[in-house]
VMD Tcl script that builds the backbone (N, CA, C; Angstrom):
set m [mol new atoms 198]
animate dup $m
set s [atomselect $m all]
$s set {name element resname resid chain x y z} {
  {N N UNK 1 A -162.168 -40.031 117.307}
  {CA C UNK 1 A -162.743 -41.056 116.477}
  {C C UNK 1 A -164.230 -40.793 116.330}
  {N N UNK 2 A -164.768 -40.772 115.313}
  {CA C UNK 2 A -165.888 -41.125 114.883}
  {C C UNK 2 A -165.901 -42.688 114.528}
  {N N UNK 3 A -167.248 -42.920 115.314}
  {CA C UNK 3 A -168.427 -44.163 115.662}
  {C C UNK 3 A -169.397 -43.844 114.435}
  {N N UNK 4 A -169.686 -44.506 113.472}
  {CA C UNK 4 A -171.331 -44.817 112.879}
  {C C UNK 4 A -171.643 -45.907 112.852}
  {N N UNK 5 A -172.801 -45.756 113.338}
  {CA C UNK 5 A -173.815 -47.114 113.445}
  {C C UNK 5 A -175.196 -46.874 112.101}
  {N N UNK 6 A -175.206 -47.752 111.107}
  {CA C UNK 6 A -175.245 -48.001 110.324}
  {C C UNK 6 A -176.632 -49.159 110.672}
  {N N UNK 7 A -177.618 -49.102 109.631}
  {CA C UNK 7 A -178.440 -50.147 109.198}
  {C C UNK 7 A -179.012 -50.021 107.913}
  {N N UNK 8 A -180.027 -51.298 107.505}
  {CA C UNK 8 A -180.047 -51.622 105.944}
  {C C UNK 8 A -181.952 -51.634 105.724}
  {N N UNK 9 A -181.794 -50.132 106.124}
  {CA C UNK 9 A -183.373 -50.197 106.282}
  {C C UNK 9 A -183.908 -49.861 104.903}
  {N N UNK 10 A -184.842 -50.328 104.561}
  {CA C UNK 10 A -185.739 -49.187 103.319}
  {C C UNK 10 A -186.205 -47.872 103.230}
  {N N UNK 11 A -185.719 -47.416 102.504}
  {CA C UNK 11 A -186.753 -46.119 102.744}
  {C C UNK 11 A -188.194 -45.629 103.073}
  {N N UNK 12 A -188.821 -47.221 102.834}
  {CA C UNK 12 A -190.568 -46.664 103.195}
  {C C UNK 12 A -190.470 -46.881 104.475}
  {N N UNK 13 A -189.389 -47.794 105.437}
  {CA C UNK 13 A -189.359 -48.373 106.808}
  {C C UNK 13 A -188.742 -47.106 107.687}
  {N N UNK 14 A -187.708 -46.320 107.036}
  {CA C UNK 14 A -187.394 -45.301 108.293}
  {C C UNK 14 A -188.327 -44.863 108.832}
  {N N UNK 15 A -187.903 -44.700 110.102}
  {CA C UNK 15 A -188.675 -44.106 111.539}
  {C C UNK 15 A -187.788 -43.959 112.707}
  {N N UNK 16 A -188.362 -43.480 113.612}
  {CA C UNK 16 A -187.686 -43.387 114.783}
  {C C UNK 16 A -186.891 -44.768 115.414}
  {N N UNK 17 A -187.625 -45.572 114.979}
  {CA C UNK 17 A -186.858 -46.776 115.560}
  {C C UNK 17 A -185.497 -47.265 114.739}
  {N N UNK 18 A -185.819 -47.131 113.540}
  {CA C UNK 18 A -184.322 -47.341 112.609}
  {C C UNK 18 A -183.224 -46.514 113.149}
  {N N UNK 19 A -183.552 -44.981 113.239}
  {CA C UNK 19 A -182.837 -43.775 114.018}
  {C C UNK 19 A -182.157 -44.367 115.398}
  {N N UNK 20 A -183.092 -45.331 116.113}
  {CA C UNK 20 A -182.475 -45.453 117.398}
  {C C UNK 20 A -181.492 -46.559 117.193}
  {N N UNK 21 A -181.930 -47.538 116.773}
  {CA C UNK 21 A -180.906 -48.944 116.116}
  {C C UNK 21 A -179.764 -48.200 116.002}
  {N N UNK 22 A -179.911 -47.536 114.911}
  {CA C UNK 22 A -178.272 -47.142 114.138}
  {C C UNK 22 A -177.635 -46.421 115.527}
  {N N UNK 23 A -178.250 -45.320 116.242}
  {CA C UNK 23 A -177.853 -45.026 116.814}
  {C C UNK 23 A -176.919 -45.949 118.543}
  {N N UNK 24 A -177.807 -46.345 118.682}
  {CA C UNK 24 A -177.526 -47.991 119.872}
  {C C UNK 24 A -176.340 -48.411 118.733}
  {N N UNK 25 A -176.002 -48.900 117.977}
  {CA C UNK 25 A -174.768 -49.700 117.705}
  {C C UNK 25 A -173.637 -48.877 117.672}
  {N N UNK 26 A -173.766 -47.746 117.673}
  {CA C UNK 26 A -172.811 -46.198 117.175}
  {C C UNK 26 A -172.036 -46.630 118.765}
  {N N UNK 27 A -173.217 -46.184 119.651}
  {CA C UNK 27 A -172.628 -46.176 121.164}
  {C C UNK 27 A -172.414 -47.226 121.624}
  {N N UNK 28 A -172.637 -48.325 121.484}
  {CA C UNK 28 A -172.419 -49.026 121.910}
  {C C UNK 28 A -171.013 -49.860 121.928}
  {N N UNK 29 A -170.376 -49.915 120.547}
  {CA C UNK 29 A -169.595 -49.331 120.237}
  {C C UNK 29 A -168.396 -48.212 121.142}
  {N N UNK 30 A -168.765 -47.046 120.954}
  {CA C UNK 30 A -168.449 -46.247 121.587}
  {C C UNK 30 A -167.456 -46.514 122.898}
  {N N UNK 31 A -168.699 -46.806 123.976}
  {CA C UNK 31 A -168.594 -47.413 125.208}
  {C C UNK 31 A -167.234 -48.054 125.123}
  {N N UNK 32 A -167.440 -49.698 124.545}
  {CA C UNK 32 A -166.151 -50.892 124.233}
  {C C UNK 32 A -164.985 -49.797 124.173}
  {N N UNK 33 A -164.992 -48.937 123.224}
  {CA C UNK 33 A -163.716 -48.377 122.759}
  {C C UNK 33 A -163.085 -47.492 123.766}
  {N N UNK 34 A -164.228 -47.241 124.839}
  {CA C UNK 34 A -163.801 -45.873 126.036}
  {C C UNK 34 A -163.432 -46.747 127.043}
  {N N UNK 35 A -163.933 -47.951 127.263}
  {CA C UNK 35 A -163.720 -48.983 128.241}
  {C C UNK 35 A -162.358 -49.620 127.883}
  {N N UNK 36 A -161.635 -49.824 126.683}
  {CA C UNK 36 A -160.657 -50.203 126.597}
  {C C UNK 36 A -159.481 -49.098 126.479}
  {N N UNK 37 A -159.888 -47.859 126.988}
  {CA C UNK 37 A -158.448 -47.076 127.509}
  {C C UNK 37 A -158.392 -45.665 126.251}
  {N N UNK 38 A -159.554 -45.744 125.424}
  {CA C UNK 38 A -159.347 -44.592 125.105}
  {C C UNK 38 A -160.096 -43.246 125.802}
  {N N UNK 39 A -159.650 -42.394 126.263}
  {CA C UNK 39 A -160.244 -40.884 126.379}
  {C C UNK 39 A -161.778 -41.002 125.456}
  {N N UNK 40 A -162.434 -41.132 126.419}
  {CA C UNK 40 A -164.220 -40.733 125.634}
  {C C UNK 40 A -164.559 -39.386 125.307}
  {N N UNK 41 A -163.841 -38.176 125.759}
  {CA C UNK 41 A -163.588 -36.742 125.418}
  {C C UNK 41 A -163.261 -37.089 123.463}
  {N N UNK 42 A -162.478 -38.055 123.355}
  {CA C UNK 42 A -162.290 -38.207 121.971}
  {C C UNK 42 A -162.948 -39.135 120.785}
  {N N UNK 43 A -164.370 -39.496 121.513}
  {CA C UNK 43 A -164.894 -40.249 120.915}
  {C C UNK 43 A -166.456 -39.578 120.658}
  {N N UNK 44 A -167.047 -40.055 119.057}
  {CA C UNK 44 A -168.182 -39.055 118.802}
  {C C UNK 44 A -169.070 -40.471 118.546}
  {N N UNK 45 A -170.165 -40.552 118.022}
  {CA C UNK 45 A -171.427 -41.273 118.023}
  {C C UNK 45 A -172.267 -40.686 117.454}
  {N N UNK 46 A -172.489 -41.605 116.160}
  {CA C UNK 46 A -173.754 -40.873 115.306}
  {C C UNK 46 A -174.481 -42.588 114.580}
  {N N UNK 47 A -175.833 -42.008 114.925}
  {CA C UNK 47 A -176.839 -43.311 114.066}
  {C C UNK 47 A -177.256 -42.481 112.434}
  {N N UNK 48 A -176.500 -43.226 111.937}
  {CA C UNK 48 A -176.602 -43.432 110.219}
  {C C UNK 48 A -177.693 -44.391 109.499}
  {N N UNK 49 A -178.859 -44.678 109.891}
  {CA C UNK 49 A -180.068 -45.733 109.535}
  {C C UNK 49 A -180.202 -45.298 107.681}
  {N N UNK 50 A -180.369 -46.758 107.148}
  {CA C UNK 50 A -180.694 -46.318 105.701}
  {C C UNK 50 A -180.032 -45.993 104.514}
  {N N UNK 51 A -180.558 -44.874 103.687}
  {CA C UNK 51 A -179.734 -44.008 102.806}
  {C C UNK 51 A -178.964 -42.834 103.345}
  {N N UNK 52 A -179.234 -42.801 104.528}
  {CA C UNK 52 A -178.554 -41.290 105.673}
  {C C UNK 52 A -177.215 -42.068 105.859}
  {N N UNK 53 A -177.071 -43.469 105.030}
  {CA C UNK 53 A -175.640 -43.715 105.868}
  {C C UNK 53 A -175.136 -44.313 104.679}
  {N N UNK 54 A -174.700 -45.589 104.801}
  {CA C UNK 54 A -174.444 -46.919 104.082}
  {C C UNK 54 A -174.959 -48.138 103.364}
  {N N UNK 55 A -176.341 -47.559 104.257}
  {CA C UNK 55 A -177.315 -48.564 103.311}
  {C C UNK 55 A -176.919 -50.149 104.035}
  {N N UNK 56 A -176.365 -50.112 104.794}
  {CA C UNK 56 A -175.709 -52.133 105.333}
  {C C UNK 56 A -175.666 -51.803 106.564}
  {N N UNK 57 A -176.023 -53.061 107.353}
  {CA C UNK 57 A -176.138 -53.423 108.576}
  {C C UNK 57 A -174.406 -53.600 109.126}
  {N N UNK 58 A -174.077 -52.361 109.685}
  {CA C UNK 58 A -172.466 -52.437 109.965}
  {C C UNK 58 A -172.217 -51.159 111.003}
  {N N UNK 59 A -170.661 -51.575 111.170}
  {CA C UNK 59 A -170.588 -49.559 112.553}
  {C C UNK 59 A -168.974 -49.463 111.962}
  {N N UNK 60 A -169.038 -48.489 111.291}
  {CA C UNK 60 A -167.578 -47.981 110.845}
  {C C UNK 60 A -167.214 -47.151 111.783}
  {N N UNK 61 A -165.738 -47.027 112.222}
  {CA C UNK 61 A -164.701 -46.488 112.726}
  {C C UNK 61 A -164.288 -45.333 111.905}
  {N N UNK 62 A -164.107 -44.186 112.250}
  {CA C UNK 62 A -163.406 -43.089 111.480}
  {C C UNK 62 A -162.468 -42.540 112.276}
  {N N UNK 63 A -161.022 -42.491 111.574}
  {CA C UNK 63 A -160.428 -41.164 112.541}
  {C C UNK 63 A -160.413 -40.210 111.814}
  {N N UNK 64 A -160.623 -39.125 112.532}
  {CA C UNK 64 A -160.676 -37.549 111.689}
  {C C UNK 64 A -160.170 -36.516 112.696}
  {N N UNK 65 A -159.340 -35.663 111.982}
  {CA C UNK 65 A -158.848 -34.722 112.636}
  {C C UNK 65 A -159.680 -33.327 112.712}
  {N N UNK 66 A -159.395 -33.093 113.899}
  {CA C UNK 66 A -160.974 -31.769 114.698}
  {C C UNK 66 A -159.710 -30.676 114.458}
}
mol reanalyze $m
mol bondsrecalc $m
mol representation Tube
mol addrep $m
């Protein structure tokens, strides 16, 4: 599974801190999903802040085959 953590920043506002946000909800995330019995070997985590993602304050779930 792919984790994105997602926020609804502006483009003049990205920075490192938007980067870390998106990223903190990705894992955090993450965590819940490894704590409830899935294999964390199968779980990925990426911060999507901005236009690098979705543009909305959200954390999509992906399954994708490796």
């Amino acid at each position: 599974m792919l984790i994105e953590g997602h926020t609804a920043t502006p483009d003049d506002k990205l920075d490192g801190w938007s980067d870390t946000l998106a990223q903190n909800r990705a894992e955090v995330v993450m965590k819940q999903i490894g704590e409830n019995g899935v294999d964390k070997s199968r779980l990925s985590a990426t911060g999507l802040p901005g236009k690098k993602g979705s543009g909305k304050h959200e954390v999509l779930i992906k399954v994708v085959e490796l």
